[in-house]
C-alpha positions as CSV (number, residue, x, y, z in Angstrom):
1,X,-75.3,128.4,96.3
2,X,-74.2,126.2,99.1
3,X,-70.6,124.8,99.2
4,X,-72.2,121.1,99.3
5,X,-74.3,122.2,96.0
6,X,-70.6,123.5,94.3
7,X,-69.1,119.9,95.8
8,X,-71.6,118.1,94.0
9,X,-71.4,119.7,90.7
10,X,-67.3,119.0,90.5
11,X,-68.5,115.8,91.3
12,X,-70.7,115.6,88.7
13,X,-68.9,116.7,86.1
14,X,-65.9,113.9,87.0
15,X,-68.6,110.8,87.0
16,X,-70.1,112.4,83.6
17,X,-66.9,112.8,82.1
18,X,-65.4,109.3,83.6
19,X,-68.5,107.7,82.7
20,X,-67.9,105.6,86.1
21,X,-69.0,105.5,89.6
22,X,-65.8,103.2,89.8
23,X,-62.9,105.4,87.9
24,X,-64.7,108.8,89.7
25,X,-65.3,107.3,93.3
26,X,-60.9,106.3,92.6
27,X,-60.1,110.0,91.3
28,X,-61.9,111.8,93.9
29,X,-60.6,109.2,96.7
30,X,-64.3,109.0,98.0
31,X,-66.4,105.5,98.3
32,X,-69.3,104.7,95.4
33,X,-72.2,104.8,98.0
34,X,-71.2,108.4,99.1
35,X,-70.6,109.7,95.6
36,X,-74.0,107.9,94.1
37,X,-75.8,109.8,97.5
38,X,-74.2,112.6,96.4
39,X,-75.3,113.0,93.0
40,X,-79.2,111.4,93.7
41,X,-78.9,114.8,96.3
42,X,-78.3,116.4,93.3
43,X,-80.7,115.4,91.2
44,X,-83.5,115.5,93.6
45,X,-82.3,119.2,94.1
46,X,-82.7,120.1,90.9
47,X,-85.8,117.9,89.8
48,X,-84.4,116.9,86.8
49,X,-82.5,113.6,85.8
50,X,-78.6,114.2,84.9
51,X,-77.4,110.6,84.4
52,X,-78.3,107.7,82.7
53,X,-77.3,104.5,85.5
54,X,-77.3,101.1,84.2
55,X,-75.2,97.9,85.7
56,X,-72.3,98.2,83.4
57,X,-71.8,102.4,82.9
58,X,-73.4,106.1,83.5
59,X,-73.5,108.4,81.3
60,X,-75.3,112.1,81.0
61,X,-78.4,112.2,79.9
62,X,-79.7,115.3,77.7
63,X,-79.9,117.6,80.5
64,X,-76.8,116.1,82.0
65,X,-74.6,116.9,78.8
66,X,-76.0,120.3,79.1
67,X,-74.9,120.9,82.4
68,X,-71.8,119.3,81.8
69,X,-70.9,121.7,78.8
70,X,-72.0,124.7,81.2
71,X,-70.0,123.7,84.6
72,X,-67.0,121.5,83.0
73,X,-65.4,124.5,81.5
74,X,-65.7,126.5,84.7
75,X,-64.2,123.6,86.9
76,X,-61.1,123.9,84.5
77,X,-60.8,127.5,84.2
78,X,-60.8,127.4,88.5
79,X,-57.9,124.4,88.6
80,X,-56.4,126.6,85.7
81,X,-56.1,129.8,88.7
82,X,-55.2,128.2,91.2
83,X,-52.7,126.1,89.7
84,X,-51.3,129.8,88.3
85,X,-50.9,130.6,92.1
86,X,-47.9,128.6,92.1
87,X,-45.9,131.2,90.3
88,X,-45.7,133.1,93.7
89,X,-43.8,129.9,94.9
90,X,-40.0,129.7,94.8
91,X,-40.5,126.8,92.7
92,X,-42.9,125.7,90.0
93,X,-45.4,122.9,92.1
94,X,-48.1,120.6,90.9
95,X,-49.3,117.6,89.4
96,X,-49.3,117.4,85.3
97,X,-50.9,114.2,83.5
98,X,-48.8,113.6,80.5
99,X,-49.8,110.9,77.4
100,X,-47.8,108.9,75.4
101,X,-46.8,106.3,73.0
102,X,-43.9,103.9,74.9
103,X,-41.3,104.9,72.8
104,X,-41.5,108.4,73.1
105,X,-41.5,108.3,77.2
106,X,-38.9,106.2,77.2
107,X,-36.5,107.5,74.7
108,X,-37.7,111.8,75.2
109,X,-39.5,112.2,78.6
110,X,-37.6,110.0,81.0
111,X,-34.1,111.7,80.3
112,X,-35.6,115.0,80.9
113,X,-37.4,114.0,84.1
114,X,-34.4,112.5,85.5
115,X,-33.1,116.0,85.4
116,X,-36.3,118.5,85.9
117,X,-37.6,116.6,89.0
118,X,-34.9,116.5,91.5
119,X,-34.7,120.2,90.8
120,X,-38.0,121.0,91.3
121,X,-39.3,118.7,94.6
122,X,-43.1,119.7,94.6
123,X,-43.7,118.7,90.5
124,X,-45.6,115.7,90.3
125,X,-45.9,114.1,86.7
126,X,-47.9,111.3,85.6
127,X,-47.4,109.3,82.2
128,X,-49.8,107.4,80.7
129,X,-48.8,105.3,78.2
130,X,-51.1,104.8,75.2
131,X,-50.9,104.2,71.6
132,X,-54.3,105.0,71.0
133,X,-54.9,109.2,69.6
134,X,-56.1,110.2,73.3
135,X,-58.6,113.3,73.6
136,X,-56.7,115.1,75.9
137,X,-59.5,117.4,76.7
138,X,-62.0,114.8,77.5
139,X,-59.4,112.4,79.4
140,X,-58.5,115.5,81.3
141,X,-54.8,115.4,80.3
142,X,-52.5,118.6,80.6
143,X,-50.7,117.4,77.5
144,X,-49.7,114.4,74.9
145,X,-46.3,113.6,72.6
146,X,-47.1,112.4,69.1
147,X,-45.7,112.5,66.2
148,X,-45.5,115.8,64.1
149,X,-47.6,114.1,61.3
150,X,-50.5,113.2,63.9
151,X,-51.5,116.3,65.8
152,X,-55.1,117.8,65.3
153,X,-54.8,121.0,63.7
154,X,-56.5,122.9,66.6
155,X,-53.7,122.2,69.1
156,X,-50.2,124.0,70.0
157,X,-47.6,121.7,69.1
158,X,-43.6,122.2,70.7
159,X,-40.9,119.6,69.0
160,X,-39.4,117.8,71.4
161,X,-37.2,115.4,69.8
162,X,-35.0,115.1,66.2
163,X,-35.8,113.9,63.3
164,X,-37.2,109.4,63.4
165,X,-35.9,106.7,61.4
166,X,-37.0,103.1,61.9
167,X,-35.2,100.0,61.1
168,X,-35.7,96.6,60.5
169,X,-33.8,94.0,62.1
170,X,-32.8,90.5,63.2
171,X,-30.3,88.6,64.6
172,X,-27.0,86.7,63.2
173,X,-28.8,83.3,64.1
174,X,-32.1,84.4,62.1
175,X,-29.9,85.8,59.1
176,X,-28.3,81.8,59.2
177,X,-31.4,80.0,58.3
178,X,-33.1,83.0,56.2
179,X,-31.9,85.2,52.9
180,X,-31.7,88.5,54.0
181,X,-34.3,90.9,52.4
182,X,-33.0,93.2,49.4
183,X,-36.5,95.3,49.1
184,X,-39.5,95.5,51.4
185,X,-42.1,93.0,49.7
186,X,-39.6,90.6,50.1
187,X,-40.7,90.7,54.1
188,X,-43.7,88.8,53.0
189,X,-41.6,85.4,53.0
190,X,-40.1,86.3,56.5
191,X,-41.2,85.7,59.9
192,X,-41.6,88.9,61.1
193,X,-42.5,89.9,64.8
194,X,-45.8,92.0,64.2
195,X,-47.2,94.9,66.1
196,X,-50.5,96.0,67.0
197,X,-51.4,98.9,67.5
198,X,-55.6,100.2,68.2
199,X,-54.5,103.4,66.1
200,X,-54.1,101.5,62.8
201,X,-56.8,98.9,64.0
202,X,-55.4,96.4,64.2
203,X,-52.4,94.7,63.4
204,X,-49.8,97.6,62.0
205,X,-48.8,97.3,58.6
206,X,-44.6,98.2,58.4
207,X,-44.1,101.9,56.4
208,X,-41.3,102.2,53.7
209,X,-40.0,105.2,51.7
210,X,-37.1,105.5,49.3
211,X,-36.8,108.1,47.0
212,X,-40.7,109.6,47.1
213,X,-41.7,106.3,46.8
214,X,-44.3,105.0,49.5
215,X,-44.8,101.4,50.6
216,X,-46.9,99.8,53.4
217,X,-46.1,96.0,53.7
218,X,-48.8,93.8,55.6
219,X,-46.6,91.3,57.3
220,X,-47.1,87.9,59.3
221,X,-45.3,86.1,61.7
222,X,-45.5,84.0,64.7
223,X,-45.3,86.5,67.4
224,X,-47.8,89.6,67.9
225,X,-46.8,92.0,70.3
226,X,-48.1,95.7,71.7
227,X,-45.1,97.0,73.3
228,X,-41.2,97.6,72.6
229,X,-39.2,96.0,75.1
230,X,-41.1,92.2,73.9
231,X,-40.4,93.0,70.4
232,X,-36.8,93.6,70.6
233,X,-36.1,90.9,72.9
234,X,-37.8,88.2,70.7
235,X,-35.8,89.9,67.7
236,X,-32.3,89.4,69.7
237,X,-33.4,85.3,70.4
238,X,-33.8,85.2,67.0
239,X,-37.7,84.5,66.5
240,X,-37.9,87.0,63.4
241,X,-37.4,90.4,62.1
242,X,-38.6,93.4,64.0
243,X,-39.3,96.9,62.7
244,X,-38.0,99.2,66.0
245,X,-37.2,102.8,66.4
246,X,-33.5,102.9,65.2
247,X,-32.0,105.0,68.5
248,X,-33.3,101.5,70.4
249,X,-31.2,99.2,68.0
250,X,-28.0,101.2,67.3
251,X,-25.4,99.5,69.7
252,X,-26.9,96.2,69.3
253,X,-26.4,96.5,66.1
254,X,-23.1,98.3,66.3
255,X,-22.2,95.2,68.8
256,X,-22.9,92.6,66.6
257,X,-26.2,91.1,68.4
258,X,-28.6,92.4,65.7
259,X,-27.9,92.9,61.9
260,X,-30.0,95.7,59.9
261,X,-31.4,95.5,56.3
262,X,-33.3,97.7,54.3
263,X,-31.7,100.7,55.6
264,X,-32.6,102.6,52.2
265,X,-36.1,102.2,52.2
266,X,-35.8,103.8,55.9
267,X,-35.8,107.7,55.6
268,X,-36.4,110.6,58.1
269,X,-39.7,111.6,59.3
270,X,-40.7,114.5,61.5
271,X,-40.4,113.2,65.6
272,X,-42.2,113.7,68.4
273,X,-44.3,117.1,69.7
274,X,-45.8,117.8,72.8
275,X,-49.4,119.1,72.2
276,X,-52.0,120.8,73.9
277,X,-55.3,123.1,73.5
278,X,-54.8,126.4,72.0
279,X,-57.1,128.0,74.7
280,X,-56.1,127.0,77.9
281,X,-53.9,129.1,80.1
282,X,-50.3,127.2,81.1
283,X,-49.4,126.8,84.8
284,X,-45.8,127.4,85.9
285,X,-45.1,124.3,86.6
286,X,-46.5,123.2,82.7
287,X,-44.5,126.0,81.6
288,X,-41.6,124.6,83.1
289,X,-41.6,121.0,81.8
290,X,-42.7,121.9,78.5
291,X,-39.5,124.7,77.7
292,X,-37.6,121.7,79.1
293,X,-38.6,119.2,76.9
294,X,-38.4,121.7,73.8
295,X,-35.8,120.8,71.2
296,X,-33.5,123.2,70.0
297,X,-31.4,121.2,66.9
């Protein structure tokens, strides 16, 4: 087989996978024209139709997904090798795609790359920050942090962080013109700064335990907001009660700016885990970041 007919299939499997000329013409830093050329060469090489075009996508069609099954898995197993090359460097190299929730790249990843990276010069890592339950395999991810209590069964899982509590809180000001809550239900006559979150579908209802009892409380307030830094801001103006990962809210509450209730019906659940696939080979340089990140309390 030519090396143009091996060019083309890695190209093909990218645009099958991305379903995009768009997102597979950015990866491969190429121009749409010259990868839709590309794979009609293909196509007409074979004399069979791989992918399904219309204005809006592209995706395989029957005979596409089987040749995507066959030559995906080989693409990987070759990045896999070469990547492995590195370990005859003096230092671990390469480029890992990490994903995330918000919290746990700010409060887990971050303070380990500010160490890891200006030791090791050629590691490049990207974060992607979703709070969706990415497929890591199909989004072509090296790894993902989750919680314990959300990782798939068929993947290895590292801890990398202690034990979560959450908290809810609000500021002096708010606590002036509202009764402060004595158990969870009472949230339902507070003006609460609600999250959502596509994981829960929707609009996240806030999770209580005390004592082996379980409650979920469906809140509503004025504010709706998808990420952290928003939330806690609004809560310190004092626009309504936010439920926040207690390490973010600790000084400001020790400080005086934010005031906590319902601690009791906040317990301990299991923190954050790096996952991966079970069957695919670590590089050095995943090797490396992963025994970094791995918690030892």
């Amino acid at each position: 087989m030519s090396t143009e007919s091996y060019d083309q299939l890695a190209i093909f499997s990218i645009v099958a996978r991305e379903r995009s000329f768009t997102r597979a013409a950015a990866k491969l830093g190429i121009s749409q024209p010259a990868l839709s050329r590309s794979m009609r060469q293909l196509e007409e090489r074979l004399g069979v139709r791989l992918l399904a075009r219309t204005t809006r996508s592209v995706s395989p069609t029957e005979a596409g997904e089987r040749l995507l099954n066959v030559v995906a898995p080989r693409f990987e197993e070759i990045n896999t090798e070469l990547a492995l090359l590195n370990e005859f460097r003096d230092k671990p190299a390469g480029k890992l795609r990490i994903t995330a929730g918000e919290h746990a790249a700010i409060s887990v990843l971050q303070p380990v790359l500010e160490k890891l990276l200006p030791e090791n010069p050629d590691l490049h890592i990207e974060i992607i920050v979703d709070y969706g339950l990415t497929d890591i395999v199909a989004e072509n991810f090296d790894a993902g942090v989750r919680l314990g209590e959300s990782i798939a069964k068929d993947m290895i899982a590292v801890r990398i962080g202690p034990a979560m509590r959450m908290a809810v809180v609000g500021s002096p000001d708010y606590f002036k013109r509202h009764l402060r809550p004595k158990a969870p239900h009472d949230l339902t006559g507070h003006n609460c700064i609600t999250i959502r979150l596509p994981t829960y579908g929707g609009i996240y209802a806030w999770e209580f335990e005390k004592k082996g009892q379980e409650l979920k409380v469906r809140v509503e307030g004025q504010l709706v907001f998808n990420n952290i830094a928003m939330r806690l801001d609004a809560a310190l103006k004092g626009l309504g009660l936010a439920y926040m990962p207690e390490d973010l809210v600790e000084t400001h509450v020790a400080e005086g700016r934010l005031i906590r209730v319902l601690s009791d019906w906040c317990e301990p659940f299991p923190g954050y885990h790096l996952y991966y696939p079970s069957r695919r080979q670590t590089s050095p340089a995943f090797t490396l970041f992963r025994d970094a990140l791995r918690y030892s309390g």
